[in-house]
VMD Tcl script that builds the backbone (N, CA, C; Angstrom):
set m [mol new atoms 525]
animate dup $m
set s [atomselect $m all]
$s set {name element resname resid chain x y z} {
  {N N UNK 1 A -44.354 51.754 -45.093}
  {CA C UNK 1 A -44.904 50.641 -44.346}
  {C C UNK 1 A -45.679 51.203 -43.158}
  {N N UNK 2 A -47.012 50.837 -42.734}
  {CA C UNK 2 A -47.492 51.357 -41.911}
  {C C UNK 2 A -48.159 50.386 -40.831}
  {N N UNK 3 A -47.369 50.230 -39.982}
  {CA C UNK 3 A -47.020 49.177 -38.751}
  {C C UNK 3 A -47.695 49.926 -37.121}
  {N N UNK 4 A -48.543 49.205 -36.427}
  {CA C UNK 4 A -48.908 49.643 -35.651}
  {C C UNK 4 A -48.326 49.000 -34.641}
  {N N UNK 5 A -48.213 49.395 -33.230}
  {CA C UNK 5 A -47.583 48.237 -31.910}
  {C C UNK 5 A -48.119 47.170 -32.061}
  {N N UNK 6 A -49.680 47.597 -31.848}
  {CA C UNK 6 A -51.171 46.438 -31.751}
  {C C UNK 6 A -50.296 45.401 -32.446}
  {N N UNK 7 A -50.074 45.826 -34.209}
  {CA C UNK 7 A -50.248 45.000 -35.222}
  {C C UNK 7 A -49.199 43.530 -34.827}
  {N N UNK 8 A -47.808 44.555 -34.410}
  {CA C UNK 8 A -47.153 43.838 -34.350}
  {C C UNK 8 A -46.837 42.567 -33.491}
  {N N UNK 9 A -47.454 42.625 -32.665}
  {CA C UNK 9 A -47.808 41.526 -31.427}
  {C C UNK 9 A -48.432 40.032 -32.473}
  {N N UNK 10 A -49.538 40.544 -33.534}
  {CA C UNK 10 A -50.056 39.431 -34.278}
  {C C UNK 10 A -48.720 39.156 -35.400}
  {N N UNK 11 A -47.885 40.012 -36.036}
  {CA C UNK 11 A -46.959 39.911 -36.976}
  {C C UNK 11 A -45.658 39.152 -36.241}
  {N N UNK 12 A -45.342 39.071 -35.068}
  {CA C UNK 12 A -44.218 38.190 -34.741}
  {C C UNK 12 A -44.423 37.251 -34.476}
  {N N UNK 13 A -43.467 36.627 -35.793}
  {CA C UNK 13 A -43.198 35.080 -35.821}
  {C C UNK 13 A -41.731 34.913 -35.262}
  {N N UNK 14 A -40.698 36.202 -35.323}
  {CA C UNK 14 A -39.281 35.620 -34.897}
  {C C UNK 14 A -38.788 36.976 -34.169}
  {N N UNK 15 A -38.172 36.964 -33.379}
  {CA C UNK 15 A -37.425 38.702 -33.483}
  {C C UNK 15 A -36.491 38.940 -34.422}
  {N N UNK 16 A -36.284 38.614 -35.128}
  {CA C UNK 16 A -35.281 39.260 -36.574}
  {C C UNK 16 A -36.506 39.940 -37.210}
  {N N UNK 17 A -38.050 39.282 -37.010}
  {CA C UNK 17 A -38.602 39.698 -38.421}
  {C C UNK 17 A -38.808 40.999 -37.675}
  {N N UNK 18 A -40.071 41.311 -36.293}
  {CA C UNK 18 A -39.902 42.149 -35.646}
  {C C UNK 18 A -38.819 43.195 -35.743}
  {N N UNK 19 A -37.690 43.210 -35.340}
  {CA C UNK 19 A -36.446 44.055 -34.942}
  {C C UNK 19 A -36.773 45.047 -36.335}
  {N N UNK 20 A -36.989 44.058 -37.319}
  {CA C UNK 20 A -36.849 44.439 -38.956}
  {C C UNK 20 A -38.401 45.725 -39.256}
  {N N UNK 21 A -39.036 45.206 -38.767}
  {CA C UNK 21 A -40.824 45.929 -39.121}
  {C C UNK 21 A -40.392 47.365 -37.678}
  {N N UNK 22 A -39.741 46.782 -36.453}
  {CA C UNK 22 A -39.642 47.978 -35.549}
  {C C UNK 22 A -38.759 48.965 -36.225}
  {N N UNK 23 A -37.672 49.324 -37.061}
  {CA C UNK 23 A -36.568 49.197 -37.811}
  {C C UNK 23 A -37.459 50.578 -38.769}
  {N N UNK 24 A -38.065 49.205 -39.083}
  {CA C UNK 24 A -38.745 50.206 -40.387}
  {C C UNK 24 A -39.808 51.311 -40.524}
  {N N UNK 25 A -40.071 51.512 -38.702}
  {CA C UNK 25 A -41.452 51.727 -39.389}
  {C C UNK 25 A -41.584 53.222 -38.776}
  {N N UNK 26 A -42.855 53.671 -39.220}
  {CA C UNK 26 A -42.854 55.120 -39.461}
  {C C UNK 26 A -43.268 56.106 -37.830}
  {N N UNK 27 A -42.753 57.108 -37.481}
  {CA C UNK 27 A -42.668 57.210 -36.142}
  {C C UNK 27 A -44.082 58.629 -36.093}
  {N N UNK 28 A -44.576 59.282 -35.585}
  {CA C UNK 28 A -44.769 58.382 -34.029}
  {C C UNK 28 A -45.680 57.322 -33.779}
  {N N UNK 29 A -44.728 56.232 -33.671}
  {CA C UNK 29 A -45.635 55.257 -33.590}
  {C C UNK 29 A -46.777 54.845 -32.147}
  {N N UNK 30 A -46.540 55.430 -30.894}
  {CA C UNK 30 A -47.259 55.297 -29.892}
  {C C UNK 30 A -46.241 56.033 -28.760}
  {N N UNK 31 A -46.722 56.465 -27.550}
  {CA C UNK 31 A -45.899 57.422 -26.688}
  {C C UNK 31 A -44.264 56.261 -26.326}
  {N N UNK 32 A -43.648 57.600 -25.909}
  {CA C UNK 32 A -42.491 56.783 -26.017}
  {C C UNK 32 A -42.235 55.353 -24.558}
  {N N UNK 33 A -42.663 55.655 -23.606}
  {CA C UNK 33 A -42.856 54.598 -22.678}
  {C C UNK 33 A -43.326 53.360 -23.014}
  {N N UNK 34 A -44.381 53.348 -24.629}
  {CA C UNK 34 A -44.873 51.821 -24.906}
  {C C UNK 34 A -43.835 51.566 -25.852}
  {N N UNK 35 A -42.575 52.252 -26.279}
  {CA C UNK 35 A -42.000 51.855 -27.360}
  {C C UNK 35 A -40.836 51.048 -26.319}
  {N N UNK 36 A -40.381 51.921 -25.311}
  {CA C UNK 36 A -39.377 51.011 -24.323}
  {C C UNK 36 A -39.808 49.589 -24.003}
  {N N UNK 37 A -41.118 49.878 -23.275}
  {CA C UNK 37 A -41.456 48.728 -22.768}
  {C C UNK 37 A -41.431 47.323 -23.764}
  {N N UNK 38 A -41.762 47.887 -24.888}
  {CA C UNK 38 A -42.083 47.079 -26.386}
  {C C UNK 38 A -40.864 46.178 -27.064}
  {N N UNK 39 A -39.948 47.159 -26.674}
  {CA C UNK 39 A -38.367 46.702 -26.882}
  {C C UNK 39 A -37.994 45.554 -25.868}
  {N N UNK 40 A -38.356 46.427 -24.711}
  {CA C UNK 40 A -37.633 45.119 -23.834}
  {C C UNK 40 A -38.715 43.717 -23.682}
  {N N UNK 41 A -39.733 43.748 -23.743}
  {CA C UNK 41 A -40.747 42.223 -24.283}
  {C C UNK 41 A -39.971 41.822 -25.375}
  {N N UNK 42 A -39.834 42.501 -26.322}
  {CA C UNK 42 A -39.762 41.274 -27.480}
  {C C UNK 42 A -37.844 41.111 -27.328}
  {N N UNK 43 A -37.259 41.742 -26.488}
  {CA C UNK 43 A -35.794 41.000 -26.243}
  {C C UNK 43 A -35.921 40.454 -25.083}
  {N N UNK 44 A -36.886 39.593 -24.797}
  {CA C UNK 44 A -37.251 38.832 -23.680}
  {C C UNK 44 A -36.809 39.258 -22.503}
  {N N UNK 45 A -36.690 40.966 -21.688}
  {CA C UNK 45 A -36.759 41.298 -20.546}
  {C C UNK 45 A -38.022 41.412 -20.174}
  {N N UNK 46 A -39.191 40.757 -19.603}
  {CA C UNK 46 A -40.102 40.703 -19.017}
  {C C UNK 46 A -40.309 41.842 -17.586}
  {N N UNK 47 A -39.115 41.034 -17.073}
  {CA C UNK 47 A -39.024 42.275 -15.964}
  {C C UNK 47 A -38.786 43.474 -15.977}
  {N N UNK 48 A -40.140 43.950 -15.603}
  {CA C UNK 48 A -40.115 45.537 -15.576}
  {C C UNK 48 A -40.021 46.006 -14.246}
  {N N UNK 49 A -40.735 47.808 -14.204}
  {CA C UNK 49 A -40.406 48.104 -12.834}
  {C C UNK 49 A -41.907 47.751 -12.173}
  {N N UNK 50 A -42.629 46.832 -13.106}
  {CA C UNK 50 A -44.104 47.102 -12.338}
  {C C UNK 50 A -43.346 45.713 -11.816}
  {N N UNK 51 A -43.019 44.347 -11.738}
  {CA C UNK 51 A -42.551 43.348 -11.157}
  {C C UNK 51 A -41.789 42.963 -10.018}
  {N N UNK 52 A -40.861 44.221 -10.131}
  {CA C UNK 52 A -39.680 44.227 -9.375}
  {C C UNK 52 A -39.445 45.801 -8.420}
  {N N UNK 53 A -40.036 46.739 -8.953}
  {CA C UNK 53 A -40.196 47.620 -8.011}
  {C C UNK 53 A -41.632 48.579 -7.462}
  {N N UNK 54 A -42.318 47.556 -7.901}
  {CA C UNK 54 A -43.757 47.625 -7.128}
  {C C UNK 54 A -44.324 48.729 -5.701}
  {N N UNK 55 A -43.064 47.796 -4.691}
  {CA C UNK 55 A -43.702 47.981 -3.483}
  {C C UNK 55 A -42.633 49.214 -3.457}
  {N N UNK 56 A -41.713 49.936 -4.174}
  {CA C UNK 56 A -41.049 51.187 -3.703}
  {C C UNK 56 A -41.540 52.257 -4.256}
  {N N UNK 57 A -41.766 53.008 -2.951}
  {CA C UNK 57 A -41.935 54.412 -3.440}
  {C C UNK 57 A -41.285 55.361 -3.775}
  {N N UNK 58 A -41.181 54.992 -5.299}
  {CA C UNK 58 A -39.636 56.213 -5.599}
  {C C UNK 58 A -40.150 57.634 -5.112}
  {N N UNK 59 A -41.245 57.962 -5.114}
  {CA C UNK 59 A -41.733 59.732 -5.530}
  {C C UNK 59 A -41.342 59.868 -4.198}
  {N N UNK 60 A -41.487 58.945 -3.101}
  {CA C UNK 60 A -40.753 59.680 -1.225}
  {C C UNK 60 A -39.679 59.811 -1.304}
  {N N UNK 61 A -38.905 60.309 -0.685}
  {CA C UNK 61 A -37.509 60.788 -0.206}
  {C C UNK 61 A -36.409 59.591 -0.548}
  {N N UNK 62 A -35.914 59.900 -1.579}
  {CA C UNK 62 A -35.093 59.093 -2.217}
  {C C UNK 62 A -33.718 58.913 -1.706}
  {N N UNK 63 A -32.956 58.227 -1.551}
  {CA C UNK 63 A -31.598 58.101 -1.153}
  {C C UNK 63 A -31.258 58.832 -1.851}
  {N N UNK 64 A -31.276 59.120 -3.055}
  {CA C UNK 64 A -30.569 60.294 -4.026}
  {C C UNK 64 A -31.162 60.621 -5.818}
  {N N UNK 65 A -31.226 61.682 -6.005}
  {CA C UNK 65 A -32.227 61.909 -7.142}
  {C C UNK 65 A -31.174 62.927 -7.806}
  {N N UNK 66 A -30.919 62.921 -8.667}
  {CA C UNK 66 A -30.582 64.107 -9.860}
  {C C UNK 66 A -30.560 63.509 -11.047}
  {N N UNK 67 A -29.816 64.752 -12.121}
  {CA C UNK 67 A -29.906 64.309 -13.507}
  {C C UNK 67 A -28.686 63.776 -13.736}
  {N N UNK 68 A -28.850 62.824 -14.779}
  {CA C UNK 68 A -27.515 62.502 -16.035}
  {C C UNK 68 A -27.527 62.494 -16.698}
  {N N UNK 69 A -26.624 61.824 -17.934}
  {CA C UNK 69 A -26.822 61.615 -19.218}
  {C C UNK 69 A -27.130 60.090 -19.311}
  {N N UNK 70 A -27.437 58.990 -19.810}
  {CA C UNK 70 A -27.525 58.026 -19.949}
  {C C UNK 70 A -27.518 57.593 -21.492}
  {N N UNK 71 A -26.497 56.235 -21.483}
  {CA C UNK 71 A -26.314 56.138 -23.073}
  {C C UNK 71 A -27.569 55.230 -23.307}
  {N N UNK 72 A -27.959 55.280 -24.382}
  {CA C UNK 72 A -29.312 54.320 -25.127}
  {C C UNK 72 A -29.048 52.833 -25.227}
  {N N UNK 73 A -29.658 52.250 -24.642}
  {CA C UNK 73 A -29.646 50.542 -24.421}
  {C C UNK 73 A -29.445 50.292 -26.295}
  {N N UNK 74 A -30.530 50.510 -27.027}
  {CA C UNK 74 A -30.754 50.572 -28.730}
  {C C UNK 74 A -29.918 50.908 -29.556}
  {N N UNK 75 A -29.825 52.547 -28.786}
  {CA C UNK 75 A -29.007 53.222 -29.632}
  {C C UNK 75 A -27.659 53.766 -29.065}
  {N N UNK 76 A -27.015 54.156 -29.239}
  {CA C UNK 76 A -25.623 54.753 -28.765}
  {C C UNK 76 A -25.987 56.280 -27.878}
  {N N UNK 77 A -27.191 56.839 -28.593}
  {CA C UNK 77 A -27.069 57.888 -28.178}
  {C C UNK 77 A -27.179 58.348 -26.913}
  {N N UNK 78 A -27.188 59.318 -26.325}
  {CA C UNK 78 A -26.797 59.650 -24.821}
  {C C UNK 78 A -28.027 60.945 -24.835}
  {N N UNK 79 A -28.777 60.721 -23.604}
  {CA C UNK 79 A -30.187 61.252 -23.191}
  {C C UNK 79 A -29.946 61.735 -21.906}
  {N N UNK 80 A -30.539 62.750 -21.580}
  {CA C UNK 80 A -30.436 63.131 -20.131}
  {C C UNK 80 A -32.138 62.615 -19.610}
  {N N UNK 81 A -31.622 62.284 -18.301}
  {CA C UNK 81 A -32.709 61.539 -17.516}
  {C C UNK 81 A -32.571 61.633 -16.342}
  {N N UNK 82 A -33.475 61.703 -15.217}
  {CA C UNK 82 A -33.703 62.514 -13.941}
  {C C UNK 82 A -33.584 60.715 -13.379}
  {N N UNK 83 A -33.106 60.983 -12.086}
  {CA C UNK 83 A -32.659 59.310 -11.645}
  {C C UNK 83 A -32.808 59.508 -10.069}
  {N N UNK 84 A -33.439 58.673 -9.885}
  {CA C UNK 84 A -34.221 58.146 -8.426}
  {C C UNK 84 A -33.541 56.707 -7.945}
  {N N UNK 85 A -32.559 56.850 -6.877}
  {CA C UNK 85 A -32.076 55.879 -6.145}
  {C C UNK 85 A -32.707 55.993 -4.790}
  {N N UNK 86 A -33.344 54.747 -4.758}
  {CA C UNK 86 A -34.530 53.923 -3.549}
  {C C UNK 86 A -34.423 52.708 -3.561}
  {N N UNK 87 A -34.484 52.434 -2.159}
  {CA C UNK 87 A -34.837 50.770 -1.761}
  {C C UNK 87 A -34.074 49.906 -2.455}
  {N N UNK 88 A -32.775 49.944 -3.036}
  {CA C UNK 88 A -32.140 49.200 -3.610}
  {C C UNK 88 A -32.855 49.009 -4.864}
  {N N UNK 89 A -33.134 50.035 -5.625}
  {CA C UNK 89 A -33.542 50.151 -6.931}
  {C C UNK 89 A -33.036 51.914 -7.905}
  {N N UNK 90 A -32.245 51.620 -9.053}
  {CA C UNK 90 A -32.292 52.737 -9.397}
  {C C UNK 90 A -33.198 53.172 -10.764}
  {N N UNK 91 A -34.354 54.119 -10.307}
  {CA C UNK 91 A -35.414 54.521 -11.489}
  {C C UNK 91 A -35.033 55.445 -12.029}
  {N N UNK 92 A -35.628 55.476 -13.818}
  {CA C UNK 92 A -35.528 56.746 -13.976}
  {C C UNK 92 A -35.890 57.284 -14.823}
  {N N UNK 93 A -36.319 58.496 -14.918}
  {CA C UNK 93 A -37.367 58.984 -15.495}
  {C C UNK 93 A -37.509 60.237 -16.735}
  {N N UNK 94 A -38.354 60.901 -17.159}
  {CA C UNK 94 A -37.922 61.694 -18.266}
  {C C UNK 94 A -38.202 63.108 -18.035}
  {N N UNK 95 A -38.060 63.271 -16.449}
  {CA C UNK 95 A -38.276 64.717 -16.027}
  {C C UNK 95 A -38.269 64.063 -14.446}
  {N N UNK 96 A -38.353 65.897 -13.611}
  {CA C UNK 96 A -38.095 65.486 -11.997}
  {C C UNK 96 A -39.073 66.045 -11.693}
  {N N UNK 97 A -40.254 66.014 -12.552}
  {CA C UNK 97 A -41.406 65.614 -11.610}
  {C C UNK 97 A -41.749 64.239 -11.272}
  {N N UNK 98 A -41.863 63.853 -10.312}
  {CA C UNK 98 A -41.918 62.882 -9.688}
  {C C UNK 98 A -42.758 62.340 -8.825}
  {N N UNK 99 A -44.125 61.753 -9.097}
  {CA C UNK 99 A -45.403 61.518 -8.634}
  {C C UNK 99 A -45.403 59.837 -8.577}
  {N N UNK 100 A -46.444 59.482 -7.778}
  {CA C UNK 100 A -47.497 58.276 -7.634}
  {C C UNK 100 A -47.466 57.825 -9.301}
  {N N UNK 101 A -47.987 58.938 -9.857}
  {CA C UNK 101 A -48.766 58.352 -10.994}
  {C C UNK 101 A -47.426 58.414 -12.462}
  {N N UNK 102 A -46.447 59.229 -11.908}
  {CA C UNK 102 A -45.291 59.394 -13.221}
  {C C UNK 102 A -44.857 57.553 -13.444}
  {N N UNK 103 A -44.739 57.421 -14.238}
  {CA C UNK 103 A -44.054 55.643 -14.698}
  {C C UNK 103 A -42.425 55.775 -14.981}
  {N N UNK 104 A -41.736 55.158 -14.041}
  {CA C UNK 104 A -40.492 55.340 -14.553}
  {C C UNK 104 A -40.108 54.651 -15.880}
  {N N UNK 105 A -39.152 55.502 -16.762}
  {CA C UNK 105 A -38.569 54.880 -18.155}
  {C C UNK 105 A -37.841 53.500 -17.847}
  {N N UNK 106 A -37.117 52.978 -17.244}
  {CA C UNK 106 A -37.080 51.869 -16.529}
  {C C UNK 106 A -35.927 51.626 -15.181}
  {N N UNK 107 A -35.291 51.121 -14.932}
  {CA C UNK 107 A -35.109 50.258 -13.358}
  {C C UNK 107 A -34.325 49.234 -13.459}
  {N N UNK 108 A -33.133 49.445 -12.505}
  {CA C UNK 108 A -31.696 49.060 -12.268}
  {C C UNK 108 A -32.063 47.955 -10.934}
  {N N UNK 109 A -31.999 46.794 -10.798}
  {CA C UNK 109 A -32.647 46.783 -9.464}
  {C C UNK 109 A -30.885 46.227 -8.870}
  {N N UNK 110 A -30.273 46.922 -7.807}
  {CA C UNK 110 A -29.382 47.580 -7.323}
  {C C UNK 110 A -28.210 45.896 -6.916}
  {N N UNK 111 A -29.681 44.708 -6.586}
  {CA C UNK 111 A -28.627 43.744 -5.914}
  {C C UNK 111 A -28.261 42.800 -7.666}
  {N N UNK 112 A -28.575 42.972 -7.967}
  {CA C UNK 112 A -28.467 42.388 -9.540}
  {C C UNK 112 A -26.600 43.344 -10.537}
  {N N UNK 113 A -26.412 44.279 -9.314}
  {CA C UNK 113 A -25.338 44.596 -9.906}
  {C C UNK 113 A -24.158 44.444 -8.956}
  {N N UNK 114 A -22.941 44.879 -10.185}
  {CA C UNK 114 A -21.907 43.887 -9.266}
  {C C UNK 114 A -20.725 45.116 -8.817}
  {N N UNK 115 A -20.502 46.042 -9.966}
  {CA C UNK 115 A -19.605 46.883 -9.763}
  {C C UNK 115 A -20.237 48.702 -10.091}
  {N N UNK 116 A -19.607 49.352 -9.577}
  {CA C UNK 116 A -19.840 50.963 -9.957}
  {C C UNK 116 A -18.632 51.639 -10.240}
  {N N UNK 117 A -17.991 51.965 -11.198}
  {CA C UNK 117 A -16.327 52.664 -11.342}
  {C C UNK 117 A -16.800 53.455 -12.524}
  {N N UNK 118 A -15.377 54.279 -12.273}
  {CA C UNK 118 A -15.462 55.767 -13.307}
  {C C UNK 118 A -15.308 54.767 -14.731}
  {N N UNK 119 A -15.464 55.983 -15.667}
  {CA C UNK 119 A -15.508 54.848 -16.815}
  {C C UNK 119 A -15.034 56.131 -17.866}
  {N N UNK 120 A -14.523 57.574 -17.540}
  {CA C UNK 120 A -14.373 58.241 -18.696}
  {C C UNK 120 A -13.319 57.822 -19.878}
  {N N UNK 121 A -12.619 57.114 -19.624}
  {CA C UNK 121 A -11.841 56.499 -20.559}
  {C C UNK 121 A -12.390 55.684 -21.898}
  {N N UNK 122 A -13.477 54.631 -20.740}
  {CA C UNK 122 A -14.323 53.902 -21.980}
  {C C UNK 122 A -15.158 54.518 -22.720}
  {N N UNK 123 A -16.010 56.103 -22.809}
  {CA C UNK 123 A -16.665 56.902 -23.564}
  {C C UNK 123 A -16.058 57.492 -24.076}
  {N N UNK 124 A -14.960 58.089 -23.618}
  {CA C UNK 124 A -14.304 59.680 -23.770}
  {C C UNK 124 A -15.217 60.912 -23.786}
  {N N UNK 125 A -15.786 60.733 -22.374}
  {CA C UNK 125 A -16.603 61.849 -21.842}
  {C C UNK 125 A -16.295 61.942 -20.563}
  {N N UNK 126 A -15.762 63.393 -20.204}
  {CA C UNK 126 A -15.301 63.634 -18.977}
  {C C UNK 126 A -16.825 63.347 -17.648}
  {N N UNK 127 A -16.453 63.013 -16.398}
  {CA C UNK 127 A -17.380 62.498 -15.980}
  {C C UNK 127 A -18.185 61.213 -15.764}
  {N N UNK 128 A -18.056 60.799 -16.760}
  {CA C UNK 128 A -18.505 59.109 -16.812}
  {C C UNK 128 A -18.349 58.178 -15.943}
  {N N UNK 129 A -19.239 57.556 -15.909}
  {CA C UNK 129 A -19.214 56.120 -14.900}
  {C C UNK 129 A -20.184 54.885 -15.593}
  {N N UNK 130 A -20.003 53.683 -15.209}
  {CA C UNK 130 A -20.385 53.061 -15.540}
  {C C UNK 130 A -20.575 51.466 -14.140}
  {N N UNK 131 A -21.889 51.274 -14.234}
  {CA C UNK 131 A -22.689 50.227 -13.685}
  {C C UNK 131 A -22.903 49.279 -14.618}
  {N N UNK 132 A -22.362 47.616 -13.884}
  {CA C UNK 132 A -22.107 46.834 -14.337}
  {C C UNK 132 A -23.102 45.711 -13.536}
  {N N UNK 133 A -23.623 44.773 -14.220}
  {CA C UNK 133 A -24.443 44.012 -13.984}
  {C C UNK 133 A -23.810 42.904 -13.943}
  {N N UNK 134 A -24.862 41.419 -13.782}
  {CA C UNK 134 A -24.114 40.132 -15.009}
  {C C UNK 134 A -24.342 40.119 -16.458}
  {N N UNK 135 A -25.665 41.114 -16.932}
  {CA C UNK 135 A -25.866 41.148 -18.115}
  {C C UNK 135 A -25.128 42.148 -18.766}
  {N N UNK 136 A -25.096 43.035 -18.165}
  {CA C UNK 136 A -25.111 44.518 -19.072}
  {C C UNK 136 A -23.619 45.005 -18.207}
  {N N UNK 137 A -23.647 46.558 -18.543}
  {CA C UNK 137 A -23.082 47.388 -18.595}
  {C C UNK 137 A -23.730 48.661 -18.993}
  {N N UNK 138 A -24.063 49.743 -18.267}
  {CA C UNK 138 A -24.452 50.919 -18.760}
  {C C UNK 138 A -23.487 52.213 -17.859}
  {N N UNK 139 A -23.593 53.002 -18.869}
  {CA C UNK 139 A -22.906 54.291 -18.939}
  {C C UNK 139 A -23.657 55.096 -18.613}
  {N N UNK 140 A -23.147 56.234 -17.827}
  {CA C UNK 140 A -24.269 57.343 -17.396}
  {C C UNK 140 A -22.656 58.635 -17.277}
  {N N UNK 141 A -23.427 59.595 -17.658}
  {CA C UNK 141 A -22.332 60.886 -17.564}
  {C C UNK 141 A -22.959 61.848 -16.645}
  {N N UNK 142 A -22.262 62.101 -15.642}
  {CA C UNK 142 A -22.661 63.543 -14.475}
  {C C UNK 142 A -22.425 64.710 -15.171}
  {N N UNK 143 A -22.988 65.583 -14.127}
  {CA C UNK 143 A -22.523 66.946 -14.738}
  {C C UNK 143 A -21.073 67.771 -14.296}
  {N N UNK 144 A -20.202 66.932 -13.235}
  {CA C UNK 144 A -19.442 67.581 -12.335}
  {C C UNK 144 A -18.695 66.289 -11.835}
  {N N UNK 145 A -17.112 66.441 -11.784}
  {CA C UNK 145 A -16.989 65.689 -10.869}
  {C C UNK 145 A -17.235 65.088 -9.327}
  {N N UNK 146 A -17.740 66.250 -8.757}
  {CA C UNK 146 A -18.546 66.372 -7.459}
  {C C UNK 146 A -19.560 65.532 -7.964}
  {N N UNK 147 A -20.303 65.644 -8.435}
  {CA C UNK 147 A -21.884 64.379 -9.036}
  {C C UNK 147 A -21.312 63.641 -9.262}
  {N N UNK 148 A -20.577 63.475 -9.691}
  {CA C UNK 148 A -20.014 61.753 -10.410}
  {C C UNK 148 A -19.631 60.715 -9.064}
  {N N UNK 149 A -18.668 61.292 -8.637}
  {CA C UNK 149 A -18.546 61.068 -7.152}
  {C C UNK 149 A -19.329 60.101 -6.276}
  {N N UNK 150 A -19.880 61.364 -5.746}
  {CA C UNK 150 A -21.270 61.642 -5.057}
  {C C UNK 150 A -22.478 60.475 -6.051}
  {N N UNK 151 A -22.584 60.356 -6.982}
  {CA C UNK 151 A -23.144 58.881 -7.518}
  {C C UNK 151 A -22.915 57.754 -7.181}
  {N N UNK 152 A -21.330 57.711 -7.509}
  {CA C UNK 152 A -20.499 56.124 -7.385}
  {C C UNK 152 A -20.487 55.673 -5.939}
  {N N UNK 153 A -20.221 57.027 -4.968}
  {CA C UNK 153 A -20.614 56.768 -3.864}
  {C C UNK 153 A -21.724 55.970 -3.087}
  {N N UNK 154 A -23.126 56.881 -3.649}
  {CA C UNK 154 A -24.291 56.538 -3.537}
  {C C UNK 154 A -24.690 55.033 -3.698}
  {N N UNK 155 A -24.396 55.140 -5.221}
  {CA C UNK 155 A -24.857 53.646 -5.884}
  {C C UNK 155 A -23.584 52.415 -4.843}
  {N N UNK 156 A -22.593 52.722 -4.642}
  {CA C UNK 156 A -21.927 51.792 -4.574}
  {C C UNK 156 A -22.142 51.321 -2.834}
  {N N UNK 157 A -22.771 52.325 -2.075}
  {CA C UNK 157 A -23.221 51.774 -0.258}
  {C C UNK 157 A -24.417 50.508 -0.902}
  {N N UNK 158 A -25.251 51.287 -1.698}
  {CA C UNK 158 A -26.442 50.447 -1.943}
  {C C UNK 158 A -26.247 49.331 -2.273}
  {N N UNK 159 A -24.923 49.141 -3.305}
  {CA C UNK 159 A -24.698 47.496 -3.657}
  {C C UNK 159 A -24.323 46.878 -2.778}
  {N N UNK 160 A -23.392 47.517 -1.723}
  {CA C UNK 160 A -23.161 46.884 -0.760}
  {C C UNK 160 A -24.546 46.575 0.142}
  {N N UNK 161 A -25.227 47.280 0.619}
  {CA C UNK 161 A -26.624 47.244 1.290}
  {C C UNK 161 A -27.161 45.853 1.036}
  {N N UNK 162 A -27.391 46.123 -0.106}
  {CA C UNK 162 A -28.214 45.328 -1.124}
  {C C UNK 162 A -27.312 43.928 -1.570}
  {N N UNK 163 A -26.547 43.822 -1.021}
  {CA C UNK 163 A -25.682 42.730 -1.409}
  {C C UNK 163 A -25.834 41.276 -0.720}
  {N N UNK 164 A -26.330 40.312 -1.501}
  {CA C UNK 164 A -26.250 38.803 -0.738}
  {C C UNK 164 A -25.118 37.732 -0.026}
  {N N UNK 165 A -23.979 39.106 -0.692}
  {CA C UNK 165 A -23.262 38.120 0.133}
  {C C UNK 165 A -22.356 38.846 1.787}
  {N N UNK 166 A -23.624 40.108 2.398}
  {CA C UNK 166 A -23.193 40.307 3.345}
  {C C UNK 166 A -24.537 39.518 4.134}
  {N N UNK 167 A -24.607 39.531 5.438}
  {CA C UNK 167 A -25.543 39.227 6.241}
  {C C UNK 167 A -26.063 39.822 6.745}
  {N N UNK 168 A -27.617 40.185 6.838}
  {CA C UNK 168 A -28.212 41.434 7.401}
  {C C UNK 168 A -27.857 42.178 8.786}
  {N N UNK 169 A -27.057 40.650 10.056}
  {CA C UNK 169 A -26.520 41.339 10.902}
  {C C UNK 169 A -25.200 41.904 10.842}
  {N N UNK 170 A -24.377 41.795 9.710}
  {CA C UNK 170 A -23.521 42.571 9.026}
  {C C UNK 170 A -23.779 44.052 8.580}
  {N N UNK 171 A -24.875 44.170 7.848}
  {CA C UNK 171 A -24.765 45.318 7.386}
  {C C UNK 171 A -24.402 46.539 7.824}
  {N N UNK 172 A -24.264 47.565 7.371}
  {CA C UNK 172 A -23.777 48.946 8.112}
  {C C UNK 172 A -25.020 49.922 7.449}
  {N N UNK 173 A -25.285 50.238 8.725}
  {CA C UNK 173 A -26.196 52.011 8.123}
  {C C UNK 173 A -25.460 53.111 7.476}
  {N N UNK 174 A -25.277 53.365 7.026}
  {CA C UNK 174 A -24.187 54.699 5.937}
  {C C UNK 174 A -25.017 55.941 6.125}
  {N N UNK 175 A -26.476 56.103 6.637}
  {CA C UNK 175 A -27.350 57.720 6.441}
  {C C UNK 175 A -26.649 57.902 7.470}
}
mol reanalyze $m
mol bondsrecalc $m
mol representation Tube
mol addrep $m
């Protein structure tokens, strides 16, 4: 079957049929950033990071940047990916070069989540943690318990930061 992105935009009538032609079809079908983005349109996430993290400049001095593993929204499998926590957004990307012009793979936006806790039990991968949304749930594996830490830490001032139900003359500076 020989299915193009283009094509498929005119070929969906349902997402079953879609899911089914994406499913099937022969790879490489276009760089991998239009295949993410492609996924999350037709499972009606609209919001990307061009919507919602626009005005942040991940490539400046990030609250915190290293690598993890991250499990696959699609697939199960587990990818290492370079991760940029800013402005109450976590990006992230498919290397640590990190420019103006790099596009992050996609974007956590920080007040949209609710919890950050270890999670090696629920993978059975030493290291693990897991960020919890209202929608989701995703898994990410450090390299160290020191990183793992030092993550949950990170991510978890920001939810607080970033949180609506403190009051801005509440908040606390943590740098």
């Amino acid at each position: 079957m020989n299915v193009d992105w283009f094509v498929l935009d005119a070929l969906l009538t349902d997402k079953c049929q879609a899911l089914h032609l994406l499913a099937h079809a022969p790879y490489p079908l276009a760089p991998r950033p239009s295949r993410s983005r492609y996924w999350n349109k037709l499972l009606g996430r609209e919001e990307t990071f061009r919507s919602i993290g626009t005005d942040v400049k991940y490539w400046e001095s990030p609250e915190r940047s290293g690598w993890l593993m991250k499990q696959g929204e699609f697939l199960s499998s587990w990818r290492r990916r370079y991760f940029v926590l800013k402005d109450g957004h976590l990006f992230w990307f498919l290397g640590d070069y990190v420019t103006k012009d790099v596009l992050p793979r996609g974007v956590v936006r920080i007040d949209q989540c609710l919890s950050i806790k270890g999670a090696e039990e629920a993978v059975h991968k030493p290291y693990a943690f897991e960020i919890s949304t209202g929608e989701t749930c995703m898994f990410f594996v450090a390299e160290s318990e020191r990183e793992k830490e030092e993550w949950i830490n990170s991510v978890g001032r920001a939810i607080i930061r970033h949180s609506r139900c403190v009051l801005p003359e509440e908040r606390v500076n943590y740098t």
